[in-house]
N, CA, C and O atoms as CSV, one atom per row, in Angstrom:
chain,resi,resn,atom,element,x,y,z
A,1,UNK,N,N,52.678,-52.624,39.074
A,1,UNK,CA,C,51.504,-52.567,39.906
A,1,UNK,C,C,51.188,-51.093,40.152
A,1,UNK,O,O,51.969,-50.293,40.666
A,2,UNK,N,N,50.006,-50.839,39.744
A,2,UNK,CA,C,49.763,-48.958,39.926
A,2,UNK,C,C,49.422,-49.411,41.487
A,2,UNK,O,O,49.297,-50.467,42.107
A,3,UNK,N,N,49.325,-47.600,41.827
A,3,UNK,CA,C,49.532,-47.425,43.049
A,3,UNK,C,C,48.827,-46.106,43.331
A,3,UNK,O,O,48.904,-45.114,42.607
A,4,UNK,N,N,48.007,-46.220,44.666
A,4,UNK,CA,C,47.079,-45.283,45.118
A,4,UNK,C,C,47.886,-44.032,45.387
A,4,UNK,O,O,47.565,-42.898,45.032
A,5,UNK,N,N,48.865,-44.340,45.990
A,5,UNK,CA,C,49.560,-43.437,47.208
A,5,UNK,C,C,50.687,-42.579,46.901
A,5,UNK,O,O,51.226,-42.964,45.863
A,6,UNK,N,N,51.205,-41.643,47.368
A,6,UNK,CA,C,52.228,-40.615,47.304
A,6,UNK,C,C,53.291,-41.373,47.095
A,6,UNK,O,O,53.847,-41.017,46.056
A,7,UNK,N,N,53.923,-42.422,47.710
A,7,UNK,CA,C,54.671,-42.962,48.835
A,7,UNK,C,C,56.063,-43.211,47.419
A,7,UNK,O,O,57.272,-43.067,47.597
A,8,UNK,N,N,55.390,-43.592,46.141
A,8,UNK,CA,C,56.409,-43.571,45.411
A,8,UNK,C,C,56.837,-42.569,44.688
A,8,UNK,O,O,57.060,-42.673,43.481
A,9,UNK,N,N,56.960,-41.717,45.226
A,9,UNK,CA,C,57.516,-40.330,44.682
A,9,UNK,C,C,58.443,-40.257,45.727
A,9,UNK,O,O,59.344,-39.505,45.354
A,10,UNK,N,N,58.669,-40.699,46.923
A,10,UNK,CA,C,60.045,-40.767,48.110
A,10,UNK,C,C,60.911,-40.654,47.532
A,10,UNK,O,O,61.671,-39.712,47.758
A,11,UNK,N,N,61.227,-41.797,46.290
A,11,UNK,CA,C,62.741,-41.967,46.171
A,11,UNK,C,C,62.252,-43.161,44.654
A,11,UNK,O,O,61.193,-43.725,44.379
A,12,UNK,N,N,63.718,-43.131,43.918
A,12,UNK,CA,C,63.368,-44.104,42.630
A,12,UNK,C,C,63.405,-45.313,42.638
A,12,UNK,O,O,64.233,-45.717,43.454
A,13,UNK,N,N,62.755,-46.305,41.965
A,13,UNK,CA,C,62.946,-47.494,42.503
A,13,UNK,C,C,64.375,-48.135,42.377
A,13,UNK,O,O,64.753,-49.096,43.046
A,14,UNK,N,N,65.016,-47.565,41.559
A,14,UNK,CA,C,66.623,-47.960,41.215
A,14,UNK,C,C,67.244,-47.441,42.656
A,14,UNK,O,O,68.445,-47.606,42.871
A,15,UNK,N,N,66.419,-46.828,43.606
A,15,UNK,CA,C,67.524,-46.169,44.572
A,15,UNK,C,C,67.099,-47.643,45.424
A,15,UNK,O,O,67.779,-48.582,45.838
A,16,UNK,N,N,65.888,-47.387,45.452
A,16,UNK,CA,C,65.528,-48.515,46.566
A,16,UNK,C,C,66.262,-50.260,46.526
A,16,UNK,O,O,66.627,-50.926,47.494
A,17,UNK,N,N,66.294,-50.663,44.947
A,17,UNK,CA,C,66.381,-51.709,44.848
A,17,UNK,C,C,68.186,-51.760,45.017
A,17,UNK,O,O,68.809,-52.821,44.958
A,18,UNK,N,N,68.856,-50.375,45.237
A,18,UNK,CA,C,70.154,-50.330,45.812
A,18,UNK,C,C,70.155,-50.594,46.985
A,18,UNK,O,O,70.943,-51.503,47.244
A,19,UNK,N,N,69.453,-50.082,48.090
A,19,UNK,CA,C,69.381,-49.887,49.217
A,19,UNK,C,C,68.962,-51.215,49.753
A,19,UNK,O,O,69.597,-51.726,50.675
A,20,UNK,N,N,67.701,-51.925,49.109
A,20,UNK,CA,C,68.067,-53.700,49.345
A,20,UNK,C,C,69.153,-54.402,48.895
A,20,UNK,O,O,69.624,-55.389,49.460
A,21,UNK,N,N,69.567,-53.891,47.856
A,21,UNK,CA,C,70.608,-55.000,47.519
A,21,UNK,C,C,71.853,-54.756,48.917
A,21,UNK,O,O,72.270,-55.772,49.473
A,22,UNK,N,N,72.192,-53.822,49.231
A,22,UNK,CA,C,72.965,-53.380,50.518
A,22,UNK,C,C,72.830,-54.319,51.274
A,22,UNK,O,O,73.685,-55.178,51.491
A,23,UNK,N,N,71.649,-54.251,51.794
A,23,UNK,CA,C,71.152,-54.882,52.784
A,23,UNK,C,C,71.920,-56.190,53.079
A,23,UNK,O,O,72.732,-56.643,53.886
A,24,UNK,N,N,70.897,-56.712,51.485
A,24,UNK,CA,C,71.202,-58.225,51.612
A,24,UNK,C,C,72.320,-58.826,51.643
A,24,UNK,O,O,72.647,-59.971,51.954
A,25,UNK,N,N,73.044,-57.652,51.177
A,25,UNK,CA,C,74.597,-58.392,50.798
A,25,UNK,C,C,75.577,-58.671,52.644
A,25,UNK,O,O,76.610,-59.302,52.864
A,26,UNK,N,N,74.621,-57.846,53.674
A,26,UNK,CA,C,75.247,-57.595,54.921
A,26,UNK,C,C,74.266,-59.501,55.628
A,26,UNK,O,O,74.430,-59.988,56.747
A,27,UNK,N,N,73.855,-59.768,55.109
A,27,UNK,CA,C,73.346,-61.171,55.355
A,27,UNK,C,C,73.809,-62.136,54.754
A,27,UNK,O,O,73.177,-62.956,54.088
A,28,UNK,N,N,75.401,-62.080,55.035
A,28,UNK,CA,C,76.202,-63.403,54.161
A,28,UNK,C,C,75.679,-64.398,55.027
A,28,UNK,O,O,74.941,-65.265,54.559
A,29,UNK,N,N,75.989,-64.378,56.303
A,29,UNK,CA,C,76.041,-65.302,57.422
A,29,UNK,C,C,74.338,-66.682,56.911
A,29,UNK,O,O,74.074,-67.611,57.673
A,30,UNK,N,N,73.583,-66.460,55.704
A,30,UNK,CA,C,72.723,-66.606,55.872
A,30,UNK,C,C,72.390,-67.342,54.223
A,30,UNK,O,O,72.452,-66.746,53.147
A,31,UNK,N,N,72.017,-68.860,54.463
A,31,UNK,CA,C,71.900,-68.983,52.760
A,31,UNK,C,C,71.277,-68.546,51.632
A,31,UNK,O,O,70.658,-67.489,51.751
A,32,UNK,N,N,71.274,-69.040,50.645
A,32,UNK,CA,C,70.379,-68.039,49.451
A,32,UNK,C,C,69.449,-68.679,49.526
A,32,UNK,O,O,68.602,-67.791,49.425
A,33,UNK,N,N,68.586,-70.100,49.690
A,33,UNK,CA,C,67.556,-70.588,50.298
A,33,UNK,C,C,66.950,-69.774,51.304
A,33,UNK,O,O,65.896,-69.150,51.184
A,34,UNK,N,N,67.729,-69.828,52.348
A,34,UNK,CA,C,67.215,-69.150,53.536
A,34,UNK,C,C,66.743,-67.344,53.440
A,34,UNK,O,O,65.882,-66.733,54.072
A,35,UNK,N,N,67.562,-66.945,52.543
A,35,UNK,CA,C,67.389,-65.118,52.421
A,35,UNK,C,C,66.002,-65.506,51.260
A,35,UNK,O,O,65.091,-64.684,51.168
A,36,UNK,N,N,65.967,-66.641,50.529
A,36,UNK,CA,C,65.106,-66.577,49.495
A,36,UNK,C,C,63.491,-66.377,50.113
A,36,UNK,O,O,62.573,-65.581,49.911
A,37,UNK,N,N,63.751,-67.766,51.113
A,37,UNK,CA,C,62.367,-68.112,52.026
A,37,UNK,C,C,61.700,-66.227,52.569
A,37,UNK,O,O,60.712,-65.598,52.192
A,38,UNK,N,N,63.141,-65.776,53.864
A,38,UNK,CA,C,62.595,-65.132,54.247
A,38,UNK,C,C,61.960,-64.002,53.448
A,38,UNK,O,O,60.919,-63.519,53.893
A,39,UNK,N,N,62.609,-63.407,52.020
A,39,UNK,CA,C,62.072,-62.593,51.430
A,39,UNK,C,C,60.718,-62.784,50.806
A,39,UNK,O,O,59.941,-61.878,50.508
A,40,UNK,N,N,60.536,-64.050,50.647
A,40,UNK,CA,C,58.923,-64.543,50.082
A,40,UNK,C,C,57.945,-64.431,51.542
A,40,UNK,O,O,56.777,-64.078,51.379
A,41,UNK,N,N,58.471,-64.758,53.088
A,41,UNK,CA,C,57.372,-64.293,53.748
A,41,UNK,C,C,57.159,-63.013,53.750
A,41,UNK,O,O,56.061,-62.463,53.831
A,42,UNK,N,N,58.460,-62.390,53.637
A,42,UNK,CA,C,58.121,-60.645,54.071
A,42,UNK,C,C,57.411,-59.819,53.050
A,42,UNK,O,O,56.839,-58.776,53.366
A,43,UNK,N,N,57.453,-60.430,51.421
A,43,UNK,CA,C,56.946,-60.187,50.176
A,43,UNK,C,C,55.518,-60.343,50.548
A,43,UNK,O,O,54.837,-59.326,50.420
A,44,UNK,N,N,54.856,-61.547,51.039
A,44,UNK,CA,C,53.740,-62.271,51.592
A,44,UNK,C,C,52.948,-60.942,51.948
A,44,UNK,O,O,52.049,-60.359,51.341
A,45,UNK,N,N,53.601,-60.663,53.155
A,45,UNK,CA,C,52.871,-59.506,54.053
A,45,UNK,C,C,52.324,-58.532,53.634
A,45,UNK,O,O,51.194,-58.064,53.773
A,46,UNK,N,N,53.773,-58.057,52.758
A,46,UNK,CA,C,53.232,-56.854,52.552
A,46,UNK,C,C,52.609,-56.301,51.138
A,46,UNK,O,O,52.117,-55.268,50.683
A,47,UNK,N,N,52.936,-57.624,50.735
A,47,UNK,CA,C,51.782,-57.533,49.282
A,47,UNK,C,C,49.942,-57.606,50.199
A,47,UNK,O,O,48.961,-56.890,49.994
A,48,UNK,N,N,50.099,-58.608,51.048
A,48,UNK,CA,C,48.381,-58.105,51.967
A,48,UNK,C,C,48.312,-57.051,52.179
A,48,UNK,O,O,47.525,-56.267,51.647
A,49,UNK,N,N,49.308,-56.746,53.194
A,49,UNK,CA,C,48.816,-55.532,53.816
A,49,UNK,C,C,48.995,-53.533,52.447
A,49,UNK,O,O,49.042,-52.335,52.728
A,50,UNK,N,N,49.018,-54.108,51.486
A,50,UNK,CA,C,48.781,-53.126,50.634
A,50,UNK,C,C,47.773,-53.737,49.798
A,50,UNK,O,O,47.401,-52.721,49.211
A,51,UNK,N,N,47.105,-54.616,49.349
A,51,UNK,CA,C,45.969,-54.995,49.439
A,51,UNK,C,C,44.804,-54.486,50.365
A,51,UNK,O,O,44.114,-53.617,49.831
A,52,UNK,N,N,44.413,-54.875,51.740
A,52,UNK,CA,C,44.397,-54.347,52.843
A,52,UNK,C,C,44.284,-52.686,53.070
A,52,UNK,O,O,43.355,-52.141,53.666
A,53,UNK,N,N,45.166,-52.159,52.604
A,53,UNK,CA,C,45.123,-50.656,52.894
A,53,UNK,C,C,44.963,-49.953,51.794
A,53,UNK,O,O,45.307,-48.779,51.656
A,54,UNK,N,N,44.237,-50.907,50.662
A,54,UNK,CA,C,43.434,-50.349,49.474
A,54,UNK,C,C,44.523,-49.640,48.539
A,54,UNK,O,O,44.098,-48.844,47.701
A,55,UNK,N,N,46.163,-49.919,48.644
A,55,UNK,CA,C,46.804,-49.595,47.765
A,55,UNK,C,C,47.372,-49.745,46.309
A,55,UNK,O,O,47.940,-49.092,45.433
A,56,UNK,N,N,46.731,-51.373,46.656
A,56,UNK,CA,C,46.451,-51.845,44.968
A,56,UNK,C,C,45.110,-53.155,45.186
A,56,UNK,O,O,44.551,-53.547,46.210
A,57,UNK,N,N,45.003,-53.419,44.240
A,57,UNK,CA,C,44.068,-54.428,44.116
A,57,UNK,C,C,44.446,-55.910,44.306
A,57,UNK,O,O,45.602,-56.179,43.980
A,58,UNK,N,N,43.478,-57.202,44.901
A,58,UNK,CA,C,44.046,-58.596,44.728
A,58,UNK,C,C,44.045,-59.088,43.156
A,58,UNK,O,O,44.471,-60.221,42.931
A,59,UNK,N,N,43.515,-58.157,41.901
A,59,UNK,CA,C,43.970,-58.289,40.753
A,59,UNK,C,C,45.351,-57.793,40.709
A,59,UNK,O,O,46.146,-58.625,40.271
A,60,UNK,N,N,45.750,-56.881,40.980
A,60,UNK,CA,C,46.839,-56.242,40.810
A,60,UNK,C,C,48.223,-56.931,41.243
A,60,UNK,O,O,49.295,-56.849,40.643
A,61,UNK,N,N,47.958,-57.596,42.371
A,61,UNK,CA,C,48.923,-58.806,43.320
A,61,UNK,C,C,49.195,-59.865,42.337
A,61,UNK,O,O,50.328,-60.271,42.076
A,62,UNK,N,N,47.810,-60.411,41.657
A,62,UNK,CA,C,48.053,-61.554,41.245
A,62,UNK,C,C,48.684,-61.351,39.602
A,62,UNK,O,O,49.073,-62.315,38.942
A,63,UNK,N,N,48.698,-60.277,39.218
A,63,UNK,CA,C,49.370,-59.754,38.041
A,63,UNK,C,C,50.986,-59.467,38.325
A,63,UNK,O,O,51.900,-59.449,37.500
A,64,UNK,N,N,51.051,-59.196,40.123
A,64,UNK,CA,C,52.293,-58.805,40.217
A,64,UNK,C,C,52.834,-60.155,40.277
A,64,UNK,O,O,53.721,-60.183,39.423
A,65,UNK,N,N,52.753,-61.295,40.853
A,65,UNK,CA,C,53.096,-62.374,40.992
A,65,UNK,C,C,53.366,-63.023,39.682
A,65,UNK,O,O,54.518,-63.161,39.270
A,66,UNK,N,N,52.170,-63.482,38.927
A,66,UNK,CA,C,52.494,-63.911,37.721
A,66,UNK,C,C,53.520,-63.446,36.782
A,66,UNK,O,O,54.156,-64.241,36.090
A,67,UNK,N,N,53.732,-61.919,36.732
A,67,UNK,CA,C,55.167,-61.509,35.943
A,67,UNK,C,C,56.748,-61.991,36.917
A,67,UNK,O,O,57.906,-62.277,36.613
A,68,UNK,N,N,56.004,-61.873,38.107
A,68,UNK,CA,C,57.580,-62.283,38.950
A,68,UNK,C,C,57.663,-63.838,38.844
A,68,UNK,O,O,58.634,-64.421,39.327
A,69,UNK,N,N,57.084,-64.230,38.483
A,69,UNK,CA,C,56.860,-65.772,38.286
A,69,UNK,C,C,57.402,-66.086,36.669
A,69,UNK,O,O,58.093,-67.103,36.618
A,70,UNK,N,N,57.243,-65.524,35.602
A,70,UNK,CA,C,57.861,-64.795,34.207
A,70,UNK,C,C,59.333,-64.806,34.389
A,70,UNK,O,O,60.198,-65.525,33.890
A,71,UNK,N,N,59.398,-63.752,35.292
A,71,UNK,CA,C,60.694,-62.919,35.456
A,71,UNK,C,C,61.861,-63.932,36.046
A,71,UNK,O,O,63.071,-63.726,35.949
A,72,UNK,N,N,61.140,-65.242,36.773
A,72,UNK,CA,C,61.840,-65.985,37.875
A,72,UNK,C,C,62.689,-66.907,36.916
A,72,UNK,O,O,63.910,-67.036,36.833
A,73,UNK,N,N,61.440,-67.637,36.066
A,73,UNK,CA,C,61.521,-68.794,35.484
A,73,UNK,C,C,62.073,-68.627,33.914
A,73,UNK,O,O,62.004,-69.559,33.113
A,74,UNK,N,N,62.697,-67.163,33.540
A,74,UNK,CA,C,62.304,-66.782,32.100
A,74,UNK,C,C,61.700,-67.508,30.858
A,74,UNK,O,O,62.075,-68.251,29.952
A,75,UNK,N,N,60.368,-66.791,31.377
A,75,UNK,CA,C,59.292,-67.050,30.678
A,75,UNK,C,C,58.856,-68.007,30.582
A,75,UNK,O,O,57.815,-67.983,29.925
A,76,UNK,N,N,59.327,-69.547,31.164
A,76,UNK,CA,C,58.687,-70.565,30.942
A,76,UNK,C,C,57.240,-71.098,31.778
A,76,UNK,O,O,56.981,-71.000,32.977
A,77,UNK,N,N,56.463,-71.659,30.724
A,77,UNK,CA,C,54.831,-71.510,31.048
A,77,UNK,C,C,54.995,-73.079,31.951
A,77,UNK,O,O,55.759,-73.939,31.512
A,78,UNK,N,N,54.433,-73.239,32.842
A,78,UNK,CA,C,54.215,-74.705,33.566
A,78,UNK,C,C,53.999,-75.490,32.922
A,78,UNK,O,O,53.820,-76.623,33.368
């Protein structure tokens, strides 16, 4: 998903997707259903609210979705 903003020049995404995986791993107490759900509302949000703050496009969302939807199911079409 291109991107308007500075914001990914902070740090690499390999750092970041360390720094969640951390996270999540400190949320045993919590099922993989349940960590699944909450990460799809919080995904929810803030795929709007960068929509919203003109940082990518609702083409761009729905391109991001459909590959994570790819990525989920490998590759299988509905």
């Amino acid at each position: 998903m291109a991107s308007k903003s500075r914001a990914n020049e902070d740090g690499t995404i390999e750092e970041c997707v360390d720094e969640i995986d951390t996270f999540v791993d400190s949320l045993e107490r919590y099922s993989v259903p349940v960590l699944a759900f909450a990460l799809r509302v919080h995904l929810s949000g803030l795929l709007r609210a960068m929509v919203d703050g003109e940082i990518c496009s609702s083409n761009d969302v729905r391109q991001f979705v459909h590959d994570l939807e790819q990525e989920a199911l490998g590759g299988e079409e509905p």
